[in-house]
N, CA, C and O of each residue as an XYZ file, in Angstrom:
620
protein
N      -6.492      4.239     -1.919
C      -7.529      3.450     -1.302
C      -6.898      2.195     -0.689
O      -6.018      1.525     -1.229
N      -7.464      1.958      0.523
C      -6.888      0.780      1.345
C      -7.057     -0.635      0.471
O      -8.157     -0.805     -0.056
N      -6.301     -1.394      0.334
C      -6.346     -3.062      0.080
C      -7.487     -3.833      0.676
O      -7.738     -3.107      1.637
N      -8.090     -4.531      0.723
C      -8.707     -5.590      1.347
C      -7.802     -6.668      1.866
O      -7.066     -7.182      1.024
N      -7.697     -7.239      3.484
C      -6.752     -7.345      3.896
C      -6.833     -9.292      3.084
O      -5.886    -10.076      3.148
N      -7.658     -9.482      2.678
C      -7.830    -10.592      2.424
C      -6.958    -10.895      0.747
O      -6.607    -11.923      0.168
N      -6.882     -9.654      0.468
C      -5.974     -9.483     -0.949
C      -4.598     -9.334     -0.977
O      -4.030     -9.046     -2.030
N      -3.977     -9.502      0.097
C      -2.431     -9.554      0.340
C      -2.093    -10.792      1.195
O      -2.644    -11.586      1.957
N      -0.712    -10.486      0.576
C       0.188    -11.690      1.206
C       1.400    -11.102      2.129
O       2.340    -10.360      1.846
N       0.959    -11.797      3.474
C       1.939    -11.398      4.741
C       3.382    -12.193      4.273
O       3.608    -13.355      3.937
N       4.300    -10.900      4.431
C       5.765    -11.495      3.975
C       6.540    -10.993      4.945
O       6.295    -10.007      5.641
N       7.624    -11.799      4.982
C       8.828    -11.807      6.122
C      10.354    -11.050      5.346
O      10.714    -11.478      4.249
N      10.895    -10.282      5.824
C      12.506    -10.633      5.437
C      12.834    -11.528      5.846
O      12.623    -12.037      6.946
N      13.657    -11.987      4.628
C      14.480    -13.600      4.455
C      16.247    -13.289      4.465
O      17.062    -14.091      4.920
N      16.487    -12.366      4.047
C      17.939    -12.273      4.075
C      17.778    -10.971      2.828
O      17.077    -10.980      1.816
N      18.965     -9.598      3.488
C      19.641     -9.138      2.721
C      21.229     -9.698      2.565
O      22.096    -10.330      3.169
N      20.976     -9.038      1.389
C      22.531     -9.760      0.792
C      22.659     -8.604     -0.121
O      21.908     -7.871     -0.764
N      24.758     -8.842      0.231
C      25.280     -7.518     -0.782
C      25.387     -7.489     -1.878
O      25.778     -8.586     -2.276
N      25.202     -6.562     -2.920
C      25.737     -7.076     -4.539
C      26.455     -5.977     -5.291
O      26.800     -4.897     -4.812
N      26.506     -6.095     -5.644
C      27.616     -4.913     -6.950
C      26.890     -2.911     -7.004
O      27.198     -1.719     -7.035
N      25.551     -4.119     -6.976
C      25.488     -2.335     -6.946
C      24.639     -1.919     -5.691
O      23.959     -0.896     -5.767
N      24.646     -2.398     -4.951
C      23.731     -2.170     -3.422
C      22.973     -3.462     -2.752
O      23.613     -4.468     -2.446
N      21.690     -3.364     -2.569
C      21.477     -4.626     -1.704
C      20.696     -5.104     -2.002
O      19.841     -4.417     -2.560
N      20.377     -6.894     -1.817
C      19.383     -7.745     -2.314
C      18.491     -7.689     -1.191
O      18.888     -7.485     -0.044
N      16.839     -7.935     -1.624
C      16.201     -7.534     -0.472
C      15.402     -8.931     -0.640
O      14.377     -8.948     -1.323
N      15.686     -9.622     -0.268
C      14.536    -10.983     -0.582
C      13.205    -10.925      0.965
O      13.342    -10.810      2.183
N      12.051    -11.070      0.071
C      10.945    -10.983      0.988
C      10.113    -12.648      0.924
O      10.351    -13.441      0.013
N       9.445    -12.852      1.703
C       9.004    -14.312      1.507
C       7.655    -14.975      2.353
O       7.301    -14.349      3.352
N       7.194    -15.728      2.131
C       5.988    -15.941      2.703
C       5.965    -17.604      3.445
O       4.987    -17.980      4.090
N       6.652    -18.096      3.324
C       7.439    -19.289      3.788
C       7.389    -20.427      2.354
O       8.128    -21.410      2.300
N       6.488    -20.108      1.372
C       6.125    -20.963      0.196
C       7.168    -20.602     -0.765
O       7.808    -21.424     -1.421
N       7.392    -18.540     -0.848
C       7.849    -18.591     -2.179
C       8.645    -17.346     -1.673
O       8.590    -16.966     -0.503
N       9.374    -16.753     -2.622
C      10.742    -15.850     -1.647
C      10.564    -15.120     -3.051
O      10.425    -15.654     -4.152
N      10.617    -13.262     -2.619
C      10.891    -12.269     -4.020
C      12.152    -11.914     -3.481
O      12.766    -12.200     -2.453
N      12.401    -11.056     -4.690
C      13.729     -9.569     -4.544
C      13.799     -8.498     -5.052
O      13.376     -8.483     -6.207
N      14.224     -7.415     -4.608
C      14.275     -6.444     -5.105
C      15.660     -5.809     -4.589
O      16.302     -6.128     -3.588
N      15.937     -4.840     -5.530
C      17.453     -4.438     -4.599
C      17.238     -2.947     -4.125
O      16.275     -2.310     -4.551
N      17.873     -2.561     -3.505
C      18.050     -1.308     -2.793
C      19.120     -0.582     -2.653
O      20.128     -1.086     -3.148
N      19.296      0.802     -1.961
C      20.176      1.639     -1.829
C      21.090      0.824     -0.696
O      20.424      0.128      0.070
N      22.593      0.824     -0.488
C      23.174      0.340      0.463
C      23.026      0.508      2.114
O      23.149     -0.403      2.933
N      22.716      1.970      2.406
C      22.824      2.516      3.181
C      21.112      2.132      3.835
O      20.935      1.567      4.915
N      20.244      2.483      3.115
C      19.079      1.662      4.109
C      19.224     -0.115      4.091
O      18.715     -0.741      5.021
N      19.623     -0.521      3.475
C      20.096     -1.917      3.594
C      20.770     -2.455      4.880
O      20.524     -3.471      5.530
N      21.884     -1.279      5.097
C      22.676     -1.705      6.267
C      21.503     -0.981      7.669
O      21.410     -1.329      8.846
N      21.099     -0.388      7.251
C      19.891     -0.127      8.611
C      18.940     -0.704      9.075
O      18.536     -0.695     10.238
N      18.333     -1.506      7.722
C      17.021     -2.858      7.609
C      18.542     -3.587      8.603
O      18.774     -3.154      9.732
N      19.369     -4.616      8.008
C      19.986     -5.156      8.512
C      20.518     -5.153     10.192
O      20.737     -6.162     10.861
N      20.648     -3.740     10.640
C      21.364     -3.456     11.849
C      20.350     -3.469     12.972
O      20.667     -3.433     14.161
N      18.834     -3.533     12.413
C      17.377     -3.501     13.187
C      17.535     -5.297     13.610
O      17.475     -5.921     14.670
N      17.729     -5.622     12.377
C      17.404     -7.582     12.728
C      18.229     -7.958     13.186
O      18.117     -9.166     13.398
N      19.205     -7.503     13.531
C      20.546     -7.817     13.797
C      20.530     -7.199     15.804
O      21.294     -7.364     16.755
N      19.595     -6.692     15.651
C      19.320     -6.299     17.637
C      20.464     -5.384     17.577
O      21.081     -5.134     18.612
N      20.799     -4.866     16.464
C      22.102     -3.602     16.954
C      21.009     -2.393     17.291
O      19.804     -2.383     17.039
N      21.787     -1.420     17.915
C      20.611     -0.050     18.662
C      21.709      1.297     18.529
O      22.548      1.587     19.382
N      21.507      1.919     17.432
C      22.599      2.970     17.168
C      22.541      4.153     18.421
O      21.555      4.363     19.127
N      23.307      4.568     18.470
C      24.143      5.351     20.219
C      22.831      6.490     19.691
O      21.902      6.677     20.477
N      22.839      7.328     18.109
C      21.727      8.351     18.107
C      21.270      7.330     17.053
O      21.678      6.300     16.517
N      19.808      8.465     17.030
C      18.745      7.893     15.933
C      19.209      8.335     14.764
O      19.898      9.323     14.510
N      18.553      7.117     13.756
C      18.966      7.485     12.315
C      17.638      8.012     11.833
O      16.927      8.562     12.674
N      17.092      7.892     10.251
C      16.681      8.596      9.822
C      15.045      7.857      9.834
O      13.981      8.368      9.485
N      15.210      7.024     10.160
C      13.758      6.043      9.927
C      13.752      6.191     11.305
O      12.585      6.514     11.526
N      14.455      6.149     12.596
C      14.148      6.151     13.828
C      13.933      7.796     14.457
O      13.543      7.967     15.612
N      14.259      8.994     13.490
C      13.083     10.292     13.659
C      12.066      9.924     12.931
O      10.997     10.005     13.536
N      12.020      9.657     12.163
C      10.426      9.627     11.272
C       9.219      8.792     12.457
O       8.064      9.103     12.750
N      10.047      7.713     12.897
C       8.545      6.676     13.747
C       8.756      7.684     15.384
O       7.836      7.813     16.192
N      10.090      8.262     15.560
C       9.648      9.229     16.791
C       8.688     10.252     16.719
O       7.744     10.384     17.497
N       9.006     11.104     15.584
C       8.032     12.103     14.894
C       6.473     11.560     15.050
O       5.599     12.182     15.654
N       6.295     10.314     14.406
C       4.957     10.021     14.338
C       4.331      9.752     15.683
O       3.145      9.891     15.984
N       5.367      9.327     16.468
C       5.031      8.907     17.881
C       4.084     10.331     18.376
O       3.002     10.598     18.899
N       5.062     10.877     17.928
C       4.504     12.652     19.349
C       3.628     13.198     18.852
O       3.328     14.282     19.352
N       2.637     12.592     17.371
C       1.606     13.208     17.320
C       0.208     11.696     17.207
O      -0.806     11.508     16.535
N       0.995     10.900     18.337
C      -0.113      9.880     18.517
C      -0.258      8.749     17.576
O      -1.086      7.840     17.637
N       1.101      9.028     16.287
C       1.077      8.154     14.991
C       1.339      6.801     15.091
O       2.442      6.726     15.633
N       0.891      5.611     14.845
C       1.745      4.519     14.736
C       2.073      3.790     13.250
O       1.731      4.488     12.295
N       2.461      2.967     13.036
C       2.649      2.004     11.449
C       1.748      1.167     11.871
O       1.862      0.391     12.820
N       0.643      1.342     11.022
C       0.082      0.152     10.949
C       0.272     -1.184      9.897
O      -0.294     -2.247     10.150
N       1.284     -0.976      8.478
C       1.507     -1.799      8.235
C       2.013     -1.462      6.871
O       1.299     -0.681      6.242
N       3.178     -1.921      6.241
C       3.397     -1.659      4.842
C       2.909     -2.655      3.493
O       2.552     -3.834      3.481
N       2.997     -2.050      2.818
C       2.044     -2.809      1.365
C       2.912     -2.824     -0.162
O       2.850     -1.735     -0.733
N       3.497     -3.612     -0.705
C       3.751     -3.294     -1.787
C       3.153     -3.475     -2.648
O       3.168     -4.625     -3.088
N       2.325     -2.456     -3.333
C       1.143     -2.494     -4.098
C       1.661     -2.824     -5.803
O       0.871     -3.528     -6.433
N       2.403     -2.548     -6.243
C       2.964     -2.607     -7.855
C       4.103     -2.280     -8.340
O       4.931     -1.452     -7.961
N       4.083     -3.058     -9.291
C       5.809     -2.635     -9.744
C       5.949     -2.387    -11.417
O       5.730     -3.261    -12.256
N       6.222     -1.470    -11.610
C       6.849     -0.780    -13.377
C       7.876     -0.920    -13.961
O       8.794     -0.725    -13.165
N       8.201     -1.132    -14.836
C       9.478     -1.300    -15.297
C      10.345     -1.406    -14.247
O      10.936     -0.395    -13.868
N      10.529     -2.494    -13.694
C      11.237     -3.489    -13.023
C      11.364     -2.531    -11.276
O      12.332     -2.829    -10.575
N      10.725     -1.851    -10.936
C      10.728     -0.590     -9.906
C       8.874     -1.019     -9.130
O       7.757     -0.952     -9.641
N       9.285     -1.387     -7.911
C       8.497     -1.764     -7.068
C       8.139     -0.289     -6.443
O       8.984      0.585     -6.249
N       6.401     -0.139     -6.094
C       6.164      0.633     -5.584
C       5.502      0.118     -4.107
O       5.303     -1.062     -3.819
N       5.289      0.970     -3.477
C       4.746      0.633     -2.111
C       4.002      1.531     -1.155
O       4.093      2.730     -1.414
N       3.409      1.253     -0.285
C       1.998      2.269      0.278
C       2.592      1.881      2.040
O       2.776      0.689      2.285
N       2.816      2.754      2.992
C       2.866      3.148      4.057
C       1.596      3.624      4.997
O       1.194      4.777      5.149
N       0.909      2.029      5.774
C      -0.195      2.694      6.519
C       0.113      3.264      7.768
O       0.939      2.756      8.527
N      -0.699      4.607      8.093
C      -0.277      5.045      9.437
C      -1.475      5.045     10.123
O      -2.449      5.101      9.372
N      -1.757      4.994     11.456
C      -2.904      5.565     11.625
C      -2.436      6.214     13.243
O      -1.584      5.904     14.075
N      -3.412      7.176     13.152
C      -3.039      8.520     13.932
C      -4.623      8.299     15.060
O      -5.674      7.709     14.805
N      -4.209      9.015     16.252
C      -5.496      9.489     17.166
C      -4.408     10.197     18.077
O      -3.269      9.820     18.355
N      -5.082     11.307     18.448
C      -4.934     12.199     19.564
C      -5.846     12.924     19.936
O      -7.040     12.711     19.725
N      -5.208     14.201     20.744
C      -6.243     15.099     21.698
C      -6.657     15.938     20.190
O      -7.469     16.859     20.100
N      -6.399     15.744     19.831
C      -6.858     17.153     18.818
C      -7.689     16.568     17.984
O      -8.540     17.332     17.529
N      -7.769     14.836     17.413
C      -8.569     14.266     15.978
C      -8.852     13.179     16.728
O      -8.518     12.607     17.765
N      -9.650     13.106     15.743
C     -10.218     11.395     16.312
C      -9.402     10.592     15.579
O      -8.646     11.233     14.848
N      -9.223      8.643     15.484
C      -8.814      7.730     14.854
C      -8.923      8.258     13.303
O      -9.932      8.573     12.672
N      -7.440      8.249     12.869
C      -7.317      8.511     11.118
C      -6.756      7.542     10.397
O      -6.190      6.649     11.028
N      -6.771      7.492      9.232
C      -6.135      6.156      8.674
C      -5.653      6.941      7.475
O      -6.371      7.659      6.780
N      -4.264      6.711      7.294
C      -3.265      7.808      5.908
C      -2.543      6.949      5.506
O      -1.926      6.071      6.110
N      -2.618      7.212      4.392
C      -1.830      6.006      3.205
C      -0.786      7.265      2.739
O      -1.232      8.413      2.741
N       0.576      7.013      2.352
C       1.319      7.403      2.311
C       1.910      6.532      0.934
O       2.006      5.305      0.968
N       2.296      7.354     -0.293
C       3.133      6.601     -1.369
C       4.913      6.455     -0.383
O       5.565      7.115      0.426
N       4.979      5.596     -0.882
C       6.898      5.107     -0.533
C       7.558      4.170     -1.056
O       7.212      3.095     -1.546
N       8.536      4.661     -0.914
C       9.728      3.245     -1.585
C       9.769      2.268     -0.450
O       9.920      2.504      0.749
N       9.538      0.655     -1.318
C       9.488     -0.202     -0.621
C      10.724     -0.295      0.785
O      10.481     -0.941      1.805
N      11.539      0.187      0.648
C      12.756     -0.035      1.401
C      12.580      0.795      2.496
O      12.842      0.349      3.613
N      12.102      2.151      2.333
C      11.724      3.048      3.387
C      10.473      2.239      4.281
O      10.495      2.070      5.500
N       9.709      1.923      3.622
C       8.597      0.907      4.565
C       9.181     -0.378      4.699
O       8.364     -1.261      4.963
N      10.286     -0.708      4.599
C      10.683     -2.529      5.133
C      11.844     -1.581      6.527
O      11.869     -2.143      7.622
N      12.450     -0.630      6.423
C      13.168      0.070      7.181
C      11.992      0.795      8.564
O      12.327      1.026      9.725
N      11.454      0.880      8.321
C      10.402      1.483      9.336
C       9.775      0.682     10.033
O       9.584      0.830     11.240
N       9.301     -0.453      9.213
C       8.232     -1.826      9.809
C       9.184     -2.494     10.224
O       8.676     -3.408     10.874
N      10.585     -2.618     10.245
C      11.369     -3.825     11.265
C      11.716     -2.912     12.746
O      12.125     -3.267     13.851
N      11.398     -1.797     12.262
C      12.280     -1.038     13.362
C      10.516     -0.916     14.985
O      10.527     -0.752     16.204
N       9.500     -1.098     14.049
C       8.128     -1.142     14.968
C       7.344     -2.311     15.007
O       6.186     -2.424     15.409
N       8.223     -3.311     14.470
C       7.405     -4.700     14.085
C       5.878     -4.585     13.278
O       4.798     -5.165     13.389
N       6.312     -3.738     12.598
C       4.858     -3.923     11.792
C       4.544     -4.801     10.611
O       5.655     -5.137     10.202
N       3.598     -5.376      9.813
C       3.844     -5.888      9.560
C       4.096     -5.701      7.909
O       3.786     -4.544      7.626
N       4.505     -6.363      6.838
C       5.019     -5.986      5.578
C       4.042     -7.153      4.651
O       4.054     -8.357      4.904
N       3.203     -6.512      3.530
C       2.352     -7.474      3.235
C       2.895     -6.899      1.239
O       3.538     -5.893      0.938
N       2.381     -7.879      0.363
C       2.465     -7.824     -1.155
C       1.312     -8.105     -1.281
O       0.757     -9.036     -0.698
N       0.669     -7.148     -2.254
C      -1.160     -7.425     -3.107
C      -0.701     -8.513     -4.038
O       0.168     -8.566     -4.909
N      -1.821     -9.595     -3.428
C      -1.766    -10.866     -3.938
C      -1.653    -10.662     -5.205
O      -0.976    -11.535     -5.747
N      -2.166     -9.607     -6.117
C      -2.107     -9.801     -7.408
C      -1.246     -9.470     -8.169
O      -1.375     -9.480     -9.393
N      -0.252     -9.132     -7.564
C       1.245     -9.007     -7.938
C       2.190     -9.758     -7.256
O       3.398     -9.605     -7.441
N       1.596    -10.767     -6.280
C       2.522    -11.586     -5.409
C       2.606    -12.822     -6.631
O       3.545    -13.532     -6.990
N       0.931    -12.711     -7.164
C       1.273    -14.041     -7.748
C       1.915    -14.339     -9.461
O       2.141    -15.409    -10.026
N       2.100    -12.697    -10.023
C       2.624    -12.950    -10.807
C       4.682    -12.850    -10.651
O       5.414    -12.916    -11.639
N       5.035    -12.738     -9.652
C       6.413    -12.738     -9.466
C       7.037    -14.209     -9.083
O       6.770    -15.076     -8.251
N       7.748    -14.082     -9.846
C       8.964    -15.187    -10.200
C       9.457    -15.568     -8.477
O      10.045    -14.709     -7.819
N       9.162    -16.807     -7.951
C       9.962    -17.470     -7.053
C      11.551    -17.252     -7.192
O      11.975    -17.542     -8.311
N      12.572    -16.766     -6.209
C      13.532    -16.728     -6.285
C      14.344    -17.279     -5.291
O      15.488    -16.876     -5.081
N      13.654    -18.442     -4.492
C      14.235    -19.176     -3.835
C      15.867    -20.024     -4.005
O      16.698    -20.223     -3.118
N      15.919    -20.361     -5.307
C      17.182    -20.958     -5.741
C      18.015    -19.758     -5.885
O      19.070    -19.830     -5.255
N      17.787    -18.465     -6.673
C      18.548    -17.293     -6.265
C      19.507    -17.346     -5.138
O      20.726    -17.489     -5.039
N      18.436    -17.165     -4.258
C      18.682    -16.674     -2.603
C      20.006    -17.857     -2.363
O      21.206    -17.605     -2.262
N      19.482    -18.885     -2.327
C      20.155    -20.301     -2.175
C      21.799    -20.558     -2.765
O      22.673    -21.201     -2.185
N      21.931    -19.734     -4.301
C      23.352    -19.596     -4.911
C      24.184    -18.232     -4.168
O      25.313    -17.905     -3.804
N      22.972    -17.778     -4.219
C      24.016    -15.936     -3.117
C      24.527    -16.501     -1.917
O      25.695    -16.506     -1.527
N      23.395    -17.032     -1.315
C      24.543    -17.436     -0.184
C      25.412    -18.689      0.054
O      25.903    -18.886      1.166
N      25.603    -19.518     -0.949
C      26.277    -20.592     -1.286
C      27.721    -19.781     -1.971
O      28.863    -20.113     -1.655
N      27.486    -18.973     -2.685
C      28.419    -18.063     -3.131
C      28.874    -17.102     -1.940
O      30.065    -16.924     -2.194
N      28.565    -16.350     -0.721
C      28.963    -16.137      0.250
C      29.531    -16.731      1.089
O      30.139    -16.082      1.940
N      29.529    -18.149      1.134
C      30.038    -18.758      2.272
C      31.301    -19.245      1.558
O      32.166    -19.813      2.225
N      31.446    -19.074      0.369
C      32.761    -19.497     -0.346
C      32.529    -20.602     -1.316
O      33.441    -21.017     -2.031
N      30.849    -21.271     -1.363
C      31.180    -22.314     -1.915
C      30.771    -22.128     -3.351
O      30.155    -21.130     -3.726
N      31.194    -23.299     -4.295
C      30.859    -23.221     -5.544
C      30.805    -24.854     -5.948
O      31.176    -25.869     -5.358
N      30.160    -24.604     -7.250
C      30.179    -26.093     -8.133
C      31.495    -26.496     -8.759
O      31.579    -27.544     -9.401
């Protein structure tokens, strides 16, 4: 079932960053900044989208939004609805019209990373249900030592 749009919080990527075991995904709303980590390989693809790089063929998130294209599909917007034992889940809106159906609206279960990989690549937009936005830990100072620790520096 769809969210009430008034029950989420519109969030931005803030910076991936690399770590030991794949990638930091910090999301943010300009007040307060989350994370979650991810597989490397969609990391470097979220990354290579913001980065205005344009791979020679399509990768694997750029058939999926072609696919949806040719049957009239667009992203209307990703959602990360909850998270379980430390594992964020997330909801993929599409909505569809063509010659064959009228206007549809399909919610799709997904891993957050597959919908932050899809929504940079169509500008859609990436939202957190407030009621899990507001119980997550600010990780602004995080973000702030990773890349203080990237640029070489230390205390």
């Amino acid at each position: 079932m769809l969210t009430p749009m008034a029950d989420l919080v519109r969030v931005e990527p803030i910076a991936l960053m690399p770590t030991q075991a794949g990638c930091a995904v910090f999301l943010g709303d300009g007040a307060k900044v989350i994370v979650f980590f991810i597989d490397p390989g969609v990391g470097a693809s979220i990354n290579a989208v913001l980065a205005g790089q344009v791979p020679s063929r399509p990768l694997t998130h750029d058939l999926y939004l072609h696919t949806l294209a040719a049957f009239g599909a667009t992203i209307s917007r990703a959602v990360i609805v909850r998270m379980e034992n430390e594992v964020y889940f997330a909801r993929l809106i599409i909505e569809a019209e063509n010659e064959i159906m009228e206007r549809k609206i399909i919610e799709l279960d997904a891993r957050p990373s597959d919908c932050l990989a899809v929504a940079v690549r169509c500008e859609a937009p990436v939202y957190v249900v407030r009621e899990l936005w507001d119980t997550l830990e600010d990780m602004s100072a995080t973000l702030a030592e990773m890349r203080k620790q990237a640029e070489g520096g230390s205390d």
